[in-house]
Structures are given as C-alpha cells and as structure tokens.
TIVEXLO-908398 format. One record per residue (C-alpha): residue number from 1; residue in one letter; x, y, z. Coordinates in Angstrom, 3 decimals. Layout:
pos NUM; code a; x X; y Y; z Z
...
//
This chain:
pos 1; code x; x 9.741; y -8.238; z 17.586
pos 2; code x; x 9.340; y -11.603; z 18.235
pos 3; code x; x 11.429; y -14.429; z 15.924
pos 4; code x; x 11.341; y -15.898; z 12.438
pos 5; code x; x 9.123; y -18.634; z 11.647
pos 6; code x; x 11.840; y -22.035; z 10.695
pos 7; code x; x 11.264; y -21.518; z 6.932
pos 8; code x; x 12.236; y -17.406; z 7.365
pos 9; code x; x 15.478; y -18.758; z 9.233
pos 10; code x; x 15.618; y -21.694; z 6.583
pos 11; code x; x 16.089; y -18.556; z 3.945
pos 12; code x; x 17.405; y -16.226; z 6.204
pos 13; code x; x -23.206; y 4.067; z 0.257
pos 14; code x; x -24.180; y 4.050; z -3.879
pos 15; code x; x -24.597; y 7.566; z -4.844
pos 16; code x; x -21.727; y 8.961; z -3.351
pos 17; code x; x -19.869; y 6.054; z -4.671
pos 18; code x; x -20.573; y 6.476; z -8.316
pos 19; code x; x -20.059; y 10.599; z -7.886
pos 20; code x; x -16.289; y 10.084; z -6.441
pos 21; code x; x -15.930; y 7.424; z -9.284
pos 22; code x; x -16.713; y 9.632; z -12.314
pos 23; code x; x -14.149; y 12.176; z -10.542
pos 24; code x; x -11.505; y 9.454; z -10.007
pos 25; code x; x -11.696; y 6.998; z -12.677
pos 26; code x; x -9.208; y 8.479; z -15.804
pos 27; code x; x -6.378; y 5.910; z -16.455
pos 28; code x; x -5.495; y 2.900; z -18.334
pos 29; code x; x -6.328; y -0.538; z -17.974
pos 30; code x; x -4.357; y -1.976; z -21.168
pos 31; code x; x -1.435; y -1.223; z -23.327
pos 32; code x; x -0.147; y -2.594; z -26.196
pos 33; code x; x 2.788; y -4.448; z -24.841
pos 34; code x; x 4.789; y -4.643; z -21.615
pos 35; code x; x 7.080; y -1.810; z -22.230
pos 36; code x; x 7.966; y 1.587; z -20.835
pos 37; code x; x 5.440; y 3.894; z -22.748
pos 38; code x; x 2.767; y 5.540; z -21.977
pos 39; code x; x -0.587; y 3.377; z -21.267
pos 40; code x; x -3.341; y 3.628; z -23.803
pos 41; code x; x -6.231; y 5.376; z -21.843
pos 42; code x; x -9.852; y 4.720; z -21.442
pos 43; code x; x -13.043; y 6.774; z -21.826
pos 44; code x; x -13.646; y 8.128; z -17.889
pos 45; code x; x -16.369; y 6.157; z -15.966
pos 46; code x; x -15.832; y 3.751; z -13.066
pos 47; code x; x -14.956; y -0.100; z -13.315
pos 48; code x; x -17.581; y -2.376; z -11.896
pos 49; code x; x -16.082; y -6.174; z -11.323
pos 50; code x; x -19.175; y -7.495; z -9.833
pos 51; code x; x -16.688; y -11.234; z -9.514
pos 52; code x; x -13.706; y -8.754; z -7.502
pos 53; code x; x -15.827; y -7.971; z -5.150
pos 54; code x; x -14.176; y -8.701; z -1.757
pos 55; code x; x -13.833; y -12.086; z -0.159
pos 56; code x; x -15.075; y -12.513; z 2.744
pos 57; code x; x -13.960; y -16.245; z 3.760
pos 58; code x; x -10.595; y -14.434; z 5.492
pos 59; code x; x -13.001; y -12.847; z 7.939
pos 60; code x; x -15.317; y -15.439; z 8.160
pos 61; code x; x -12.147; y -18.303; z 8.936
pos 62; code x; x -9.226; y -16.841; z 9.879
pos 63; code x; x -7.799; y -13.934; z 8.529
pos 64; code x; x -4.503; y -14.147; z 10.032
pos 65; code x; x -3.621; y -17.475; z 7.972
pos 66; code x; x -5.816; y -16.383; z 4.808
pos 67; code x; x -3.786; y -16.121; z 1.361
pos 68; code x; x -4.389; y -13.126; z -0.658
pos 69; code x; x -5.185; y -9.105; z 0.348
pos 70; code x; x -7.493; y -9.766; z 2.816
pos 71; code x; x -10.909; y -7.849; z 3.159
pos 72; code x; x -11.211; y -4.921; z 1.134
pos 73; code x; x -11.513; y -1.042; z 2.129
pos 74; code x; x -14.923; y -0.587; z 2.075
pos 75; code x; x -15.258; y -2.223; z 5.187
pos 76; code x; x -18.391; y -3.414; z 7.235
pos 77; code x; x -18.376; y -0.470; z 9.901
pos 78; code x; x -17.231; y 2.600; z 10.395
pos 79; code x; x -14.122; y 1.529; z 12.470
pos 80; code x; x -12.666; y -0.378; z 9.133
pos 81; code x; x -14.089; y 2.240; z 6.427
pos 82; code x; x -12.996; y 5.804; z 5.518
pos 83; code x; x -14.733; y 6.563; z 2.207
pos 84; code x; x -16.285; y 9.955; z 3.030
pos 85; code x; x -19.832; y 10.488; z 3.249
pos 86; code x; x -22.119; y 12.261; z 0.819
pos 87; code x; x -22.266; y 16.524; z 0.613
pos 88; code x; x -25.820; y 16.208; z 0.509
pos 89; code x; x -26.260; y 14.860; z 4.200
pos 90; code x; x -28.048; y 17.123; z 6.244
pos 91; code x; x -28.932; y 19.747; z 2.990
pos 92; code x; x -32.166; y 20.307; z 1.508
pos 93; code x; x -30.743; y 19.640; z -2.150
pos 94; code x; x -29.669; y 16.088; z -3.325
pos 95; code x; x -26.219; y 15.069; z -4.659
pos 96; code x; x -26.686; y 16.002; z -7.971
pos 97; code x; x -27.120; y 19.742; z -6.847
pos 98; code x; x -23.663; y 20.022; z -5.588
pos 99; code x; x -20.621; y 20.984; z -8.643
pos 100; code x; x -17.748; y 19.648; z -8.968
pos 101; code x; x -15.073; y 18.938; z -6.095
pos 102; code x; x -12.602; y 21.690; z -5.777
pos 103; code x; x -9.603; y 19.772; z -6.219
pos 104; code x; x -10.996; y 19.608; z -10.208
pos 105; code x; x -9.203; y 23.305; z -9.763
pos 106; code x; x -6.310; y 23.181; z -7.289
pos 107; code x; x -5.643; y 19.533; z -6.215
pos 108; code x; x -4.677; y 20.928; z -2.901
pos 109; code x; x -8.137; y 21.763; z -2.637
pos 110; code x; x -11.271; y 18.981; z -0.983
pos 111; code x; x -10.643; y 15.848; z -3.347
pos 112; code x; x -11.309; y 13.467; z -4.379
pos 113; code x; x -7.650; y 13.148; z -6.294
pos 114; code x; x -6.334; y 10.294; z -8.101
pos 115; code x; x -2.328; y 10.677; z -7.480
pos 116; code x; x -1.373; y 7.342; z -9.223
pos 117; code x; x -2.913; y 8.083; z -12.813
pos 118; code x; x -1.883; y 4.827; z -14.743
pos 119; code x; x -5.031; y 3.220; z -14.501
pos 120; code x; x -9.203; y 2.903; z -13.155
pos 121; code x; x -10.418; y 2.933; z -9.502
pos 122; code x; x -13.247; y 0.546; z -8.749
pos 123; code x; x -14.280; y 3.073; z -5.926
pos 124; code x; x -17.391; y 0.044; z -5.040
pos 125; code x; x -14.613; y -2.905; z -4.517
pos 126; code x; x -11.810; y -0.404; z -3.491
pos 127; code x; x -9.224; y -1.528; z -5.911
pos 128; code x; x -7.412; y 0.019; z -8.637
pos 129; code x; x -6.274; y -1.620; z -12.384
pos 130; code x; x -2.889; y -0.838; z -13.884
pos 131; code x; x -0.815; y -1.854; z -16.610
pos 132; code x; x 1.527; y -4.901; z -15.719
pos 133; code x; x 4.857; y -5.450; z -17.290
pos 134; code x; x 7.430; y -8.066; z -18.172
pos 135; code x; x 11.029; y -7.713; z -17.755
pos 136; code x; x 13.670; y -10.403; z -17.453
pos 137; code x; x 16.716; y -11.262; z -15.196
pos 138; code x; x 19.661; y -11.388; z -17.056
pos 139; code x; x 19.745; y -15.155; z -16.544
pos 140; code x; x 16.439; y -15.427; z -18.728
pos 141; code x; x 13.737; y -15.533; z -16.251
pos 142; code x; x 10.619; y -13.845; z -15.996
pos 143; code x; x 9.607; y -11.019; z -14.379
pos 144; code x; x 6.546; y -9.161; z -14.231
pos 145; code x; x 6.548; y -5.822; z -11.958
pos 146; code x; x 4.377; y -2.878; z -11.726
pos 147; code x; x 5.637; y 0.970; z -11.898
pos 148; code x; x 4.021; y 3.505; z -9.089
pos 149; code x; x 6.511; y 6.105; z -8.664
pos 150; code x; x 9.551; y 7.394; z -10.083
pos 151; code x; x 12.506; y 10.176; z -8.823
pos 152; code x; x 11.657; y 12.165; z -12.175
pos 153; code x; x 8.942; y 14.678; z -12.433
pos 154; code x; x 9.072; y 14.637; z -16.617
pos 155; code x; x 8.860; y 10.701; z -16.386
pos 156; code x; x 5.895; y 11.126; z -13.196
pos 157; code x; x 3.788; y 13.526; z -15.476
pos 158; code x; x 3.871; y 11.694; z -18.953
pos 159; code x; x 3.340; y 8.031; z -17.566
pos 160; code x; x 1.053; y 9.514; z -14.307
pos 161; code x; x 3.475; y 7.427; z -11.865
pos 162; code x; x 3.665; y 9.650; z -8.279
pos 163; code x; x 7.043; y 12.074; z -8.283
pos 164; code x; x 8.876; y 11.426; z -5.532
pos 165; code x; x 11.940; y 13.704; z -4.943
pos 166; code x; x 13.269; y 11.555; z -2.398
pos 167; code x; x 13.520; y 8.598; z -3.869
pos 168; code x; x 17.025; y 9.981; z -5.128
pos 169; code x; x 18.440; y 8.922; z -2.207
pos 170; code x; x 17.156; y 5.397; z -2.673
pos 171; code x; x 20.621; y 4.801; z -4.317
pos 172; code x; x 22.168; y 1.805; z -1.660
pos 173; code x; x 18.964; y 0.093; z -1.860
pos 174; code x; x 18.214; y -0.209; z -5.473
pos 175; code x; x 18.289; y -3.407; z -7.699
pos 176; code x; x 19.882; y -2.334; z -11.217
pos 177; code x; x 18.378; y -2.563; z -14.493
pos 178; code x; x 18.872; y -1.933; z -18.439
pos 179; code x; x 16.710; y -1.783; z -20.749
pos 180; code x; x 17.246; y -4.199; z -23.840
pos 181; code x; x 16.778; y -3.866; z -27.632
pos 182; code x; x 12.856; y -4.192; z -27.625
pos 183; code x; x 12.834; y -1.688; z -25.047
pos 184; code x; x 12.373; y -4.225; z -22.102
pos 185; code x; x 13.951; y -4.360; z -18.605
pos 186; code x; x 16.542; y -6.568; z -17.908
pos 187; code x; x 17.334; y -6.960; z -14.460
pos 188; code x; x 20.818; y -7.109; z -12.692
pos 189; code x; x 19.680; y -8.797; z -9.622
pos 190; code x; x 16.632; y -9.358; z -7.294
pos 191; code x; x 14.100; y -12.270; z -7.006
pos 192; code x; x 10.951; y -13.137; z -5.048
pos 193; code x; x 9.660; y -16.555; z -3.837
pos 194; code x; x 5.847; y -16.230; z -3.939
pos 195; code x; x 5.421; y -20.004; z -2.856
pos 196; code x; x 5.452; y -19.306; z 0.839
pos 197; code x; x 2.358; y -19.824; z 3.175
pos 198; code x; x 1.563; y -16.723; z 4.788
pos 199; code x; x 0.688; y -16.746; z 8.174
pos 200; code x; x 0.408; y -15.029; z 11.667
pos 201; code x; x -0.216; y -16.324; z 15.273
pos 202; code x; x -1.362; y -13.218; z 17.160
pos 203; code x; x -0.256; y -12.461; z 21.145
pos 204; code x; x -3.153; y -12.539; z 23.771
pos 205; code x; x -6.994; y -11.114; z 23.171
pos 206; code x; x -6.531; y -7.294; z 23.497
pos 207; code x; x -2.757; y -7.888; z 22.826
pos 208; code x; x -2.622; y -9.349; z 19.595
pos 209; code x; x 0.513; y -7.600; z 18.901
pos 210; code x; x 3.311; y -8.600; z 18.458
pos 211; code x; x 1.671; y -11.860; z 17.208
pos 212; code x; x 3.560; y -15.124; z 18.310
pos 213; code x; x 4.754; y -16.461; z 15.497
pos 214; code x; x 4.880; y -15.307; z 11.164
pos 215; code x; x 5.388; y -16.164; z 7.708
pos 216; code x; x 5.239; y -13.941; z 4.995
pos 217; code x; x 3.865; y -15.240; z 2.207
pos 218; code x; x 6.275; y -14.219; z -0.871
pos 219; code x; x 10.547; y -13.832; z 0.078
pos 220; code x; x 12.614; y -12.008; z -1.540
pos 221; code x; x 16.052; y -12.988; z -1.861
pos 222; code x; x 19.212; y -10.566; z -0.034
pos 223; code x; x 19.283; y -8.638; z -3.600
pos 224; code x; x 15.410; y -7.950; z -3.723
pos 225; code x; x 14.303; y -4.510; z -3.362
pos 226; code x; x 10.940; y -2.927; z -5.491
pos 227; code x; x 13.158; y 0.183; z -6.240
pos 228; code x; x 15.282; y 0.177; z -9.170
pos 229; code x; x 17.437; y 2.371; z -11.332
pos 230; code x; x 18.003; y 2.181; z -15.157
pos 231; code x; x 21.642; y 2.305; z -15.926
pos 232; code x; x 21.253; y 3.330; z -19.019
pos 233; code x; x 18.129; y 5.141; z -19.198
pos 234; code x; x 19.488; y 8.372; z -16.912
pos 235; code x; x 20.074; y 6.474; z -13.249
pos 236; code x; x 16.277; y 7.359; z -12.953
pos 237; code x; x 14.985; y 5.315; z -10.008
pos 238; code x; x 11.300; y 3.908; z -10.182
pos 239; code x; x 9.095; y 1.677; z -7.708
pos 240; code x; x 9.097; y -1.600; z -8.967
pos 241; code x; x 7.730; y -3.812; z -6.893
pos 242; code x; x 7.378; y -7.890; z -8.446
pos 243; code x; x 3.830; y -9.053; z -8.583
pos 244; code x; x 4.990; y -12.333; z -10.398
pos 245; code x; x 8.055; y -14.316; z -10.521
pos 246; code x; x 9.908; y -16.509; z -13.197
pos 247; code x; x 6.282; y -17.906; z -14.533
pos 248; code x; x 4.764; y -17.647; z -17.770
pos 249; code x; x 1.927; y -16.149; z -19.121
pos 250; code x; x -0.639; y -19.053; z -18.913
pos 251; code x; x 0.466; y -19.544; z -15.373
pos 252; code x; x -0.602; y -16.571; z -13.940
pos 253; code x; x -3.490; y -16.297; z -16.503
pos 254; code x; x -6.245; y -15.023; z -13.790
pos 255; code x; x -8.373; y -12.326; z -15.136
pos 256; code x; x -11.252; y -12.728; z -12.892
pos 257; code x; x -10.220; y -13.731; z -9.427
pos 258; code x; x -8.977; y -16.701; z -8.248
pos 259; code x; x -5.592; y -16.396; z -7.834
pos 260; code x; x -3.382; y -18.408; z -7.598
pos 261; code x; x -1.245; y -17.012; z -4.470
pos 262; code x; x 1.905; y -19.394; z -4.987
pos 263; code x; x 2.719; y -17.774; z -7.754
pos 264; code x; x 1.648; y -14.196; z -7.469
pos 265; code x; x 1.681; y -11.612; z -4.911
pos 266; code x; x -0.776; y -11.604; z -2.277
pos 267; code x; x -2.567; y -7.876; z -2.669
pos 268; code x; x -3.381; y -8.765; z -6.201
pos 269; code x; x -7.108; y -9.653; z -7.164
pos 270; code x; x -6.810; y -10.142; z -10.353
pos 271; code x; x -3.725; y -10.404; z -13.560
pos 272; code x; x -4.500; y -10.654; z -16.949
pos 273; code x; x -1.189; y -10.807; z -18.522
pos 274; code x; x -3.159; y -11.508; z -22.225
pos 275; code x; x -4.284; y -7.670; z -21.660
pos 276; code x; x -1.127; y -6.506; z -19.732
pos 277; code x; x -3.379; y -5.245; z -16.364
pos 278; code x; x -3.018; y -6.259; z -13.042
pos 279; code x; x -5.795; y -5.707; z -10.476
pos 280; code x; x -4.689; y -4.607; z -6.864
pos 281; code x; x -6.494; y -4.281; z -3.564
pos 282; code x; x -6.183; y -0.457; z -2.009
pos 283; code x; x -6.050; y -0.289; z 2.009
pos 284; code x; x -7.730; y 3.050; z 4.346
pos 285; code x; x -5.320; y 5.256; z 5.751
pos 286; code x; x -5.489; y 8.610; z 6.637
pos 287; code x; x -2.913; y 11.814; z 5.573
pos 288; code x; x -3.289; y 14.932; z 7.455
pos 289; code x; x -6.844; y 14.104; z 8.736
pos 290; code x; x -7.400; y 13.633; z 4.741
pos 291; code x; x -8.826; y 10.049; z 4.156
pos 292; code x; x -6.763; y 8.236; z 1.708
pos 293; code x; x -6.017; y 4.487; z -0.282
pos 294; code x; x -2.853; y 3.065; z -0.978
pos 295; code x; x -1.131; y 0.076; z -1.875
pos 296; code x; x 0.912; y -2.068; z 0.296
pos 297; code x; x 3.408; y -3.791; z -1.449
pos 298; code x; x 6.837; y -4.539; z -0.021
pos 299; code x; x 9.013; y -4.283; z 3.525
pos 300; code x; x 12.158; y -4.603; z 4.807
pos 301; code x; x 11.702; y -7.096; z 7.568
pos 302; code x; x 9.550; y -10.152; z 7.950
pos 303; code x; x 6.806; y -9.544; z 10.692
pos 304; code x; x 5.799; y -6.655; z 8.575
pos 305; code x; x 5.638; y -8.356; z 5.394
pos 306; code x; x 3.949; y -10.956; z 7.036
pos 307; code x; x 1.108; y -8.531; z 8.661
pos 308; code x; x 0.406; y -6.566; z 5.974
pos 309; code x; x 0.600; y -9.578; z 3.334
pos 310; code x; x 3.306; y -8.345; z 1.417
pos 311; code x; x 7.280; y -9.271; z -0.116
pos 312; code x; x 9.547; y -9.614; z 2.346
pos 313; code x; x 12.263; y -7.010; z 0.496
pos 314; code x; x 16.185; y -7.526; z 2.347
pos 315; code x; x 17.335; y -4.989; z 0.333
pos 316; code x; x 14.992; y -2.229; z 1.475
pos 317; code x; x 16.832; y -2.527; z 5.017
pos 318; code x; x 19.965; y -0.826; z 3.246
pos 319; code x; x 17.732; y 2.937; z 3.521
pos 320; code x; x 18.477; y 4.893; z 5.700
pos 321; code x; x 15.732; y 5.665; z 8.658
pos 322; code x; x 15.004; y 7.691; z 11.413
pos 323; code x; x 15.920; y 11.340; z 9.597
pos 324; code x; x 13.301; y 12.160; z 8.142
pos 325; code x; x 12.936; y 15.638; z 6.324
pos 326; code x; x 16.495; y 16.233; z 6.057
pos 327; code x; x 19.044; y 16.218; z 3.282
pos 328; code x; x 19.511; y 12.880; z 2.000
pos 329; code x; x 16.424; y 11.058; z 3.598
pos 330; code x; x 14.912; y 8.676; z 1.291
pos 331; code x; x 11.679; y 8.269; z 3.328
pos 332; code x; x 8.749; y 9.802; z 5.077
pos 333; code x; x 7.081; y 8.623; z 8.302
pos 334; code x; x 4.192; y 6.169; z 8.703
pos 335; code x; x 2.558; y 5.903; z 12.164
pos 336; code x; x 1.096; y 2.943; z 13.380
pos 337; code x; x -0.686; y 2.627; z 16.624
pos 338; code x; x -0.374; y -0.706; z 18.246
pos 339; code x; x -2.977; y -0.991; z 21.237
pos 340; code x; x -5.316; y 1.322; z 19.270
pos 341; code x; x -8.792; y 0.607; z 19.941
pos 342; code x; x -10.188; y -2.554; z 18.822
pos 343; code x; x -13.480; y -3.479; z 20.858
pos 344; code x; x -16.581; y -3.555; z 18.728
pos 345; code x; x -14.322; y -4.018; z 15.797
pos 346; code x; x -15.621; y -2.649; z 12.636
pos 347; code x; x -18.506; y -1.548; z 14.823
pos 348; code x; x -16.143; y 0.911; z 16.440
pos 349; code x; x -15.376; y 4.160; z 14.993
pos 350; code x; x -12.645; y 4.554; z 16.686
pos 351; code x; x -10.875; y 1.566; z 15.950
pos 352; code x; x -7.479; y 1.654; z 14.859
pos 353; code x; x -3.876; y -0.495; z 15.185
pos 354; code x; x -2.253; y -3.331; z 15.110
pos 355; code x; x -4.158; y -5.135; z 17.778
pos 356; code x; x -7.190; y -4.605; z 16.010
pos 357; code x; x -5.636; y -5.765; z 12.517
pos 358; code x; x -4.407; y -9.147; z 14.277
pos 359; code x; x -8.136; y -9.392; z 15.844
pos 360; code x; x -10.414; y -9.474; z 13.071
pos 361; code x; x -8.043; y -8.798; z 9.626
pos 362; code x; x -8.681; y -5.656; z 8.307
pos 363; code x; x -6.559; y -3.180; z 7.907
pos 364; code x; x -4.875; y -0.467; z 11.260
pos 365; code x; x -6.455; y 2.555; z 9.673
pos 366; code x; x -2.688; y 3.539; z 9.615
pos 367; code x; x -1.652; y 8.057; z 9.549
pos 368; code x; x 0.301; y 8.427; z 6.633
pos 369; code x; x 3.062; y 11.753; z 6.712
pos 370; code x; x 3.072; y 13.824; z 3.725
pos 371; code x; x 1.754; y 12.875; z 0.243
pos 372; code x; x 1.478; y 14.778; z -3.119
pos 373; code x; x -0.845; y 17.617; z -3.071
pos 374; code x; x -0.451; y 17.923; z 0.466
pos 375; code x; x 3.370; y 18.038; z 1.047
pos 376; code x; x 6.397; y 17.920; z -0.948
pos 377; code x; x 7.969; y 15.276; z 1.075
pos 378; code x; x 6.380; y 12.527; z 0.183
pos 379; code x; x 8.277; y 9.025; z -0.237
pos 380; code x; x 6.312; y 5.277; z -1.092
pos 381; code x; x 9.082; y 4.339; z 1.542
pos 382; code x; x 7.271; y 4.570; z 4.649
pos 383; code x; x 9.403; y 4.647; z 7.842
pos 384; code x; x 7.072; y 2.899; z 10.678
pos 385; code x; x 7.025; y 5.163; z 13.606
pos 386; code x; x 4.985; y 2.220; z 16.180
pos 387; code x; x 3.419; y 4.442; z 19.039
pos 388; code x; x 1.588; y 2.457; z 22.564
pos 389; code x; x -1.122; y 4.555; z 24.478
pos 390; code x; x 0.346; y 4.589; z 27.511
pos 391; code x; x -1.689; y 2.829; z 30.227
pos 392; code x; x -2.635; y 5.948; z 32.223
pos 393; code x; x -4.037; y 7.205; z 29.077
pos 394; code x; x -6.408; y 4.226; z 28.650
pos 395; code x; x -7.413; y 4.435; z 32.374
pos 396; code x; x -8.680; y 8.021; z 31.659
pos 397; code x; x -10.573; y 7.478; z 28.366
pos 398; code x; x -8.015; y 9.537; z 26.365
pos 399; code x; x -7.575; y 6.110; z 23.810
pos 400; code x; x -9.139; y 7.344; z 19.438
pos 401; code x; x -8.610; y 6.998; z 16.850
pos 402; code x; x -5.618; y 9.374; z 15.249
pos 403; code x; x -5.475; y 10.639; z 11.909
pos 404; code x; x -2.961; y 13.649; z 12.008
pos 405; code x; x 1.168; y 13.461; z 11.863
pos 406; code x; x 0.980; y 16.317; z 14.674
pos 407; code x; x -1.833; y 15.711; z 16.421
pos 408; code x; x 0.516; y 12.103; z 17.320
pos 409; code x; x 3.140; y 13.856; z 17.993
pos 410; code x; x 2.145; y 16.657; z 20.116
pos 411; code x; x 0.229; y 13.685; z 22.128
pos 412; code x; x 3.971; y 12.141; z 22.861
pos 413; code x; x 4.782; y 15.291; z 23.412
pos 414; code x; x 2.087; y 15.187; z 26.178
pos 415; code x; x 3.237; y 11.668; z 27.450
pos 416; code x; x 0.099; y 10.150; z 26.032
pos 417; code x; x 2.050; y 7.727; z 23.568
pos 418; code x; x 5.186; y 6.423; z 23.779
pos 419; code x; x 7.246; y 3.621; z 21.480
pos 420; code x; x 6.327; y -0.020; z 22.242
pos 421; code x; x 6.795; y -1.235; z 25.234
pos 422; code x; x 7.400; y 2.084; z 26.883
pos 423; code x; x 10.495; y 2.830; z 24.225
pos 424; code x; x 11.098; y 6.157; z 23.202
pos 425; code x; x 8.804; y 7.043; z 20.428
pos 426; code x; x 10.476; y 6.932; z 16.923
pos 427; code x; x 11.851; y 4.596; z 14.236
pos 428; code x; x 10.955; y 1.211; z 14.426
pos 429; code x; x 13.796; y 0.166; z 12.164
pos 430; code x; x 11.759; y -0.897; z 9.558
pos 431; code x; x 10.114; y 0.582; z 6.029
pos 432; code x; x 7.022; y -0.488; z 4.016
pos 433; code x; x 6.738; y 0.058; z 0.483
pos 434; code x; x 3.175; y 1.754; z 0.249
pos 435; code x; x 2.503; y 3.867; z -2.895
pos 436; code x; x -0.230; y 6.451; z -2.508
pos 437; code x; x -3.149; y 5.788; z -4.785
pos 438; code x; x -5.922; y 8.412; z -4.241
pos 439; code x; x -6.945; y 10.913; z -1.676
pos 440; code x; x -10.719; y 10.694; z -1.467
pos 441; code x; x -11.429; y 14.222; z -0.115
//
C-alpha cells in the first residue's frame, strides 16, 4: 500500500424497474423524532427523486478527486450495472404475465429481497432513504448516525436492521454508548472530521492500482469506529456509522441534493434532518452469483476509505481478521480483484476491480461472502481478500469477471489468482464497513 497523504500523517430498463420497485419498496422514510423506535412506515410504492438522480460531473471531470458517492449503480454499460434483466425477455407473454417473485414465499428463493427494511429503495437512482438520528457525545456535541445492523435478532426484526450474529465479537472495536433520559444516545467516545478533501492519484494506465497518492475525505479520530454497544440497554452492539458531525440542524439542512460534503459524509445524496431521513447512494456487488446493493460506509485504513469514499474508522483495525467462519470471528470475506478487466469500461461486461474503479470511477463490481437469506454468516464487516490474475492467466484469455466466493477460490486453488503482487492469497489486513441493502434476484 503505498503512503499517507501529509494531512493523513498530520492526523495520524423502465418496466422491470418499476416491477422490482413495487416488490422492494416497504420501509420508512420519517419518524417522529431521532430516537430508538420503530420508524413510522409508508404505503408500498417506489420513490422517484427526479433532482437525486446521479451526477455525472465525477465521470465527466475526474472522478478520482470528485466529492460525494460518485456515479450511481445503474451504470452506463453492462460492465458497471447489475440490475437484472426483465423475465419477459425472450417469452411470448409481457411482464405483467409473470406472478410474483418467489422470494415473496421463501426469501431464499429468486428475489428481489429488501434485507435492510428501515426505509424506500429508489430502484431508478439506486439509492435507498432511512431514518437519521441524533445522539450526542458526552461533551455536548452533535451527532447524527444511521442504524443498519444489530447483534440481536428481536431488535433486527422489530426495527428491520440486518441480524448479524457475528457482530458479538465486535466487542474490542466498539465505541460505547448510553442512552439518556429522552431516550437518546450519548456517546462515550468517537468522532469524525468530514472537512477533508478526498482524493486519489491512480498508478499507471492499466495499473491504476495502488493509486500514487490518497486522502480520504472524512477522519475519524483513534476512538472512531461505526459499531457501538449500549451499556445500558443489554451490551447489544449496532452499526452506527456517523453521517454528520458536531453540526446543527440548519447546517446540514439538504433535502434535495447539494450537499454540502465538508460537513457530511460523502455516500450521502441527500439529509433532511427537519424530517429525520437521510438519503444514501447503494453500490453493485455480487453474493453467490446473486446480484446485490449495499452501502459503503466506513474502513479501517486510509487508502480504502479514500477509494471507496468513505470514514476513515482507526478503531475498526482492533477486529480481528483473517479467520473467518470460526468461533469468535467478527467478519466475513469481501473479494476484490485488482487487475480485473477494465478495457471498454462500462462497455465491458466483464469489467471488474480496482484498476477499473481508479480508471473511470465507478464502482469494482466487488463478490461479497455470505449475506442473509443466503448464509448465516454474514457480517457488515467485510474482510478484503485482494486477489491479482496472475500474468499467465491474462496471456491465455482466462481474465472475467467473478461473482462467486468459490468459484475465486477454487481459481487460486488452480494458480489463476494469487494476492497482490504475487502474495499469498488472503487477508489484506484491512475491513470495510458495507451493510447489505437488497438482493435484487
């Protein structure tokens, strides 16, 4: 990984689309005030933002010094888009002939499936609306978080967070918490800087990565983690990650775009803390060959805060990595290709990795491990297992696109993918804090 920027050192297609939204949209977009209670929900039918719709001005300057998410899911090719295509293609019957998906019956079943339930997919922007909260440090200031996930299946079911059993074991890298008289969070410890410039200098053409230089646009400080547990609320631990920071209301007041990306997190698009919601970007992945969008919000070092425009979380280094599966493991694996291909760009089907990412700022089309309704092991604490195709690999053509946890690792297996550089294949040393949002089939 190459070194920390001064400051870092300083700090040390339409019908298909509004089909999968009438399946996905139940949640929440508002709630009476900023507390821990279930959200008020809203009649089902999909959220239109016709002013969210994705900006394009990263991808048409450059997206590797842009502010903010960066271009949204529904990308311009197939290479940077995995929303699946209609059941009607190649039938003699239309959409509207075809019943409901089967995961309506058993969620393990063809999706789509809405795993975080707290609020309303825009499946035409790609980005999902939940309720935003306000908590405060103990020293009086500010803070307004969001709540994905929590270690307690009673909890996960009546405020539709995702249950994660392993975040249990989250317990060295938590930031501790109370909750108060008026049934707000007060925080021990555990503050973000969102006033940083992001930015990132990629490596060579067909080697962007590792880039040359970084910045990740918001810092956390050494006691900043998203995960917390409530003292006095049963030591149950929830993902918390900080979208705002010791700011008031009217500073963050952005409703319809235009954020302001000093003060707020950068995969936000919109925050309407008048309403209590909080509008964030999804990104493509893939989980078991299943296409699927999550959130990127956090990670333990800088260069991947910093790539995938994120909070640079210290704390989150404290989990344990590399064991994945076994008793005690607080995380599941994420694999990220980093000389995936990348020529054509979105054009490309097949495109996928780091190198791409760097090259024209979407997202690496990134293989997720398990998630719920797949697997029981699933974590938002993503352990980055990097794999390199191996140059004899690219000589013979052999270079896809992967979207399978064993078709990667029966391919290093085969000596077709090793770590960077040649490494071993395995833990990179780092996590990402990536909550699962929806599996679209």
């Amino acid at each position: 990984m190459s070194c920390m920027t001064s400051k870092l050192n300083r700090i040390a297609s339409g019908t298909m689309v509004a089909a999968i939204g009438m399946s996905l949209s139940i949640g929440a977009m508002a709630q009476d005030s900023p507390r821990l209670r279930t959200p008020r929900r809203l009649v089902p039918g999909v959220i239109q933002h016709p002013h969210l719709l994705p900006d394009t001005s990263s991808t048409a300057g450059n997206p590797n010094t842009a502010q903010g998410p960066g271009p949204a899911p529904l990308g311009p090719g197939p290479g940077c888009n995995v929303f699946p295509a209609s059941a009607s293609i190649g039938t003699a019957v239309p959409l509207s002939y075809f019943g409901p998906p089967p995961s309506t019956v058993n969620q393990s079943l063809v999706g789509p499936v809405q795993l975080l339930d707290t609020g309303q997919i825009d499946s035409t922007v790609g980005t999902i609306t939940i309720p935003l909260y306000l908590g405060h440090m103990k020293s009086g200031q500010n803070v307004w978080y969001i709540l994905t996930d929590v270690d307690d299946p009673g909890v996960a079911a009546e405020l539709g967070l995702n249950f994660s059993a392993k975040m249990s074991f989250m317990g060295n890298a938590v930031r501790t918490a109370n909750i108060d008289q008026n049934a707000d969070l007060v925080f021990n410890a555990g503050t973000v800087d969102f006033s940083a410039t992001r930015s990132v200098t990629p490596g060579p053409a067909g080697s962007e990565f590792p880039p040359i230089d970084y910045q990740p646009g918001a810092i956390g400080d050494p006691n900043y983690s998203p995960y917390i547990q409530i003292a006095n609320a049963g030591n149950v631990i929830y993902n918390a990650p900080i979208v705002a920071y010791n700011v008031n209301a009217s500073d963050i007041n952005f409703p319809n775009g235009n954020v302001d990306y000093t003060k707020v997190h950068d995969e936000v698009v919109a925050i309407d803390p008048v309403n209590m919601t909080v509008t964030i970007q999804l990104i493509n992945g893939f989980s078991f060959g299943r296409p699927v969008w999550y959130m990127s919000m956090d990670a333990s070092i800088p260069l991947a805060a910093a790539i995938e425009h994120n909070t640079y979380a210290p704390l989150m280094a404290a989990l344990h990595l590399g064991d994945d599966d076994s008793f005690s493991s607080p995380i599941e694996r994420i694999f990220i290709a980093t000389n995936g291909a990348e020529d054509g760009q979105c054009n490309n089907p097949l495109r996928q990795g780091l190198s791409a990412d760097l090259a024209d700022g979407h997202r690496p089309n990134n293989t997720l491990g398990g998630i719920p309704t797949l697997a029981l092991d699933y974590s938002p604490a993503w352990d980055a297992n990097l794999y390199e195709w191996t140059p004899a690999a690219i000589a013979s053509g052999y270079r896809g696109q992967l979207r399978e946890e064993f078709n990667i690792l029966t391919f290093v297996s085969d000596g077709l993918l090793t770590g960077p550089g040649g490494a071993a294949f395995g833990s990179a040393g780092f996590s990402i804090n990536c909550p699962i949002v929806i599996r679209l089939n």
